[in-house]
N, C-alpha and C positions, 0 to 999 in steps of 0.2 A: 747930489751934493754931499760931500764929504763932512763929517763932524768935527771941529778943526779943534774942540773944545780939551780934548783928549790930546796928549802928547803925541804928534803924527813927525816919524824920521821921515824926508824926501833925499832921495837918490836922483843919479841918473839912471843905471840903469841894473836893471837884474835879471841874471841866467835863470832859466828854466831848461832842466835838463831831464831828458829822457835814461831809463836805465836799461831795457831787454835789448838786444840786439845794439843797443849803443853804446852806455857803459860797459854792460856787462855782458860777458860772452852764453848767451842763454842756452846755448843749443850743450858746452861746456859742462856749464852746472847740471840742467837735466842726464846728461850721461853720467854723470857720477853720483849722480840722487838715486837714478837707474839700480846703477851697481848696487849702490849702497839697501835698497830697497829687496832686490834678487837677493843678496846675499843674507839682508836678515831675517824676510817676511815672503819669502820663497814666490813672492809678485815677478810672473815672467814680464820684458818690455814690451814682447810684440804687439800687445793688446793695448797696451799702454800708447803705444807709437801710433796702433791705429787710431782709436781716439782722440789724441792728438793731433793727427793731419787732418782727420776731418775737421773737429773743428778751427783749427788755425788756417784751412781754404774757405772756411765760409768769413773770416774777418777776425775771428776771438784772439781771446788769450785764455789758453790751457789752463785749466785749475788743476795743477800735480795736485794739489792738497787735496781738494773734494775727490777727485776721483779715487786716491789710493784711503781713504776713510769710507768712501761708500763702499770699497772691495773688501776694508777691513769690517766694517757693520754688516756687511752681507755674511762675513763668517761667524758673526756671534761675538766680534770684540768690541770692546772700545777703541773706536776709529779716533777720537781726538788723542788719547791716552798714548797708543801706542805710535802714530802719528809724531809727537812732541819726541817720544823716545829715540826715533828715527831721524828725524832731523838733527838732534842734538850729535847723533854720530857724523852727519851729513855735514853740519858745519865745522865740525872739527877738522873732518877730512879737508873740504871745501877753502879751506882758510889759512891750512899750508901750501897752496897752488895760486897760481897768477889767475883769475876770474875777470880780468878786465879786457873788454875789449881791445884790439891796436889802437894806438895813440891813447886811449881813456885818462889813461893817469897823467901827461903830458898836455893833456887838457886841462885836466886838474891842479896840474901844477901852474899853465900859466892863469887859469883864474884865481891861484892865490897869487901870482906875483901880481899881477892885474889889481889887489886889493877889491877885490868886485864881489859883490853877495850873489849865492847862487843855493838852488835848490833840485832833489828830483822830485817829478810827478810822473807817478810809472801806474800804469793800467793793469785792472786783474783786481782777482782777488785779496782780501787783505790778508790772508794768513801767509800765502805762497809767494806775493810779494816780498813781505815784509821777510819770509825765510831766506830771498834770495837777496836781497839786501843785505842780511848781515854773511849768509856765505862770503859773500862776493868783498862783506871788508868795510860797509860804505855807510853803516850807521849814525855815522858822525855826523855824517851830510843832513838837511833837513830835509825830511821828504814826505810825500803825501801819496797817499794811494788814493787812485780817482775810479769810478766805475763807469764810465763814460769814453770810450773809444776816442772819439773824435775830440781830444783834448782842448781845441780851438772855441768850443763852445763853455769850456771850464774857464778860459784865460778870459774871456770875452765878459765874463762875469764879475771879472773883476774891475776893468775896464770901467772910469769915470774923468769928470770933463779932463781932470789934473794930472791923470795918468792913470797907474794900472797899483789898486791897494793888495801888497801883496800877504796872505793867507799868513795870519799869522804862527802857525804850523813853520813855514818855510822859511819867516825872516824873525819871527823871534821876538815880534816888534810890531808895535802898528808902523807898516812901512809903506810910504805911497815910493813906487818907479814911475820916471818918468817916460819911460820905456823898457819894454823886455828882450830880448833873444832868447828863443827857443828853437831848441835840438834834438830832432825824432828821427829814427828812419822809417817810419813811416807814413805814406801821406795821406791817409788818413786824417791824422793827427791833425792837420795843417785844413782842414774842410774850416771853412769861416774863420779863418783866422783875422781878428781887428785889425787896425791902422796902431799902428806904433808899435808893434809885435816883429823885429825880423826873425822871419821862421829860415830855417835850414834843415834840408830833409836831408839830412845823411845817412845816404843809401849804402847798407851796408856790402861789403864783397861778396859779389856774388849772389846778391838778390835782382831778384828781376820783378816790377810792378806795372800792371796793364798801362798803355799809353792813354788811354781814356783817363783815369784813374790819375794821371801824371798831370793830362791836359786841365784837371780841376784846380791843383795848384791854386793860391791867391799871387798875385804880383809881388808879393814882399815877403814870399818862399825864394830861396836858392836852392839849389841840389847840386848838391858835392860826393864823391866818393869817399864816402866814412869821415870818419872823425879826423883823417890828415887832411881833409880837403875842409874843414870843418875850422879848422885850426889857423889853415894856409888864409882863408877868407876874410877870418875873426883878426889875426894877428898879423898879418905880415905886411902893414904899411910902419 
C-alpha cells in the first residue's frame, strides 16, 4: 500500500529506456576509449578485446573501468587517478561525434513532443556507465545504474496495487505510472517482466540471440528491429 500522505504525482505512463546497444552505439564509444587509452597509457586492445568477449558470451557487461585500473595498479599507479585523467580526454573526444544509436535521438525527440516522462536504467558498473553516459551526451536524461542484469526484476519492484512508484532518481518526484514502456535489446532484460510493463526488445542490427533465450520472452514483450521498429510500434497510430 502506497503512503498517499506525502505529495504523490500519478501519470499515465512512463518510459524506461535502456542505453548500451540501444541509445548508445557501445561497441562506438569502446573503440575510441580503445584509441584513446593505446595512445596515452600505451594499453594494447587485443587483451582488452579478449576479455571483453569472454565475458560478454557468458551474459555481462564489460567493466572498461575496473579492468583498465586493475592494468594500471598492476603497474604501480594510481588506477582511479590516472583513469579520471583519461576519460576526461575520452569525453572530450567522445562528444564532438554522433554516439547515438540509429533512430535514438528521433526517439528522443518524439518522447518530448509526446510530453511524456522518461528515464534510462543501464546495467554495469557505475563508474563506466556513468562515463559512457555523459560521452554519449545524455546526462540530462535521469538515469539510474542497476547491478542486476535481468532488469524485469528491478521494474517488478516497483510495482504496487496502483501502479508502478517510479525511483525517485528517474522522475524527480514521488511519481506513481500507471503504467511503463520499456526499451532493451536485450531479452534478458525482459525475464519476469510484471503485467502493466509493455516491454519492447529491440534487437539491435545485426545481433543474433538463441531461440530458447527468445522463447522465454513474457506475452507483453514485442521484438522489433531496433529503435525504428521501436518507434514504428510506439507511434504510428
Amino acid at each position: 500500500m502506497l503512503d498517499h500522505n506525502t505529495a504523490l504525482k500519478t501519470i499515465d505512463v512512463f518510459y524506461v529506456l535502456d542505453m548500451d546497444r540501444c541509445l548508445v552505439n557501445t561497441e562506438k564509444l569502446q573503440a575510441l576509449l580503445q584509441r584513446v587509452i593505446k595512445r596515452e597509457l600505451g594499453i594494447q586492445s587485443d587483451e582488452m578485446n579478449l576479455a571483453r568477449r569472454e565475458y560478454e558470451r557468458a551474459g555481462g557487461s564489460f567493466d572498461t573501468a575496473g579492468y583498465v585500473m586493475g592494468v594500471l595498479d598492476g603497474r604501480g599507479m594510481d588506477g582511479p587517478s590516472v583513469w579520471h585523467d583519461v576519460t576526461r580526454i575520452f569525453v572530450q573526444e567522445a562528444q564532438a561525434q554522433d554516439m547515438l544509436e540509429p533512430y535514438a535521438a528521433e526517439l528522443l525527440r518524439r518522447l518530448r513532443m509526446e510530453e511524456v516522462q522518461y528515464g534510462i536504467v543501464t546495467y554495469g558498473s557505475d563508474t563506466w556507465q556513468l562515463t559512457k553516459l555523459e560521452a554519449a551526451g545524455l546526462t540530462a536524461i535521469p538515469h539510474l545504474v542497476t547491478h542486476d542484469v535481468a532488469k524485469a526484476r528491478l521494474i517488478a519492484s516497483w510495482q504496487h496495487a496502483e501502479g508502478f512508484l517510479v525511483p525517485t532518481i528517474l522522475a524527480g518526484e514521488r511519481l506513481l505510472a500507471r503504467r511503463l514502456v520499456f526499451i532493451d535489446d536485450k531479452p534478458i532484460s525482459f525475464i519476469g517482466l510484471p503485467p502493466g510493463v509493455q516491454g519492447i526488445c529491440a534487437v539491435s542490427p545485426g545481433a543474433s540471440w538463441p531461440d530458447e533465450l527468445m522463447a522465454q520472452l513474457p506475452s507483453n514483450v514485442s521484438v522489433t528491429y531496433g529503435l525504428h521498429g521501436a518507434i514504428e510500434l510506439l507511434f504510428s497510430h
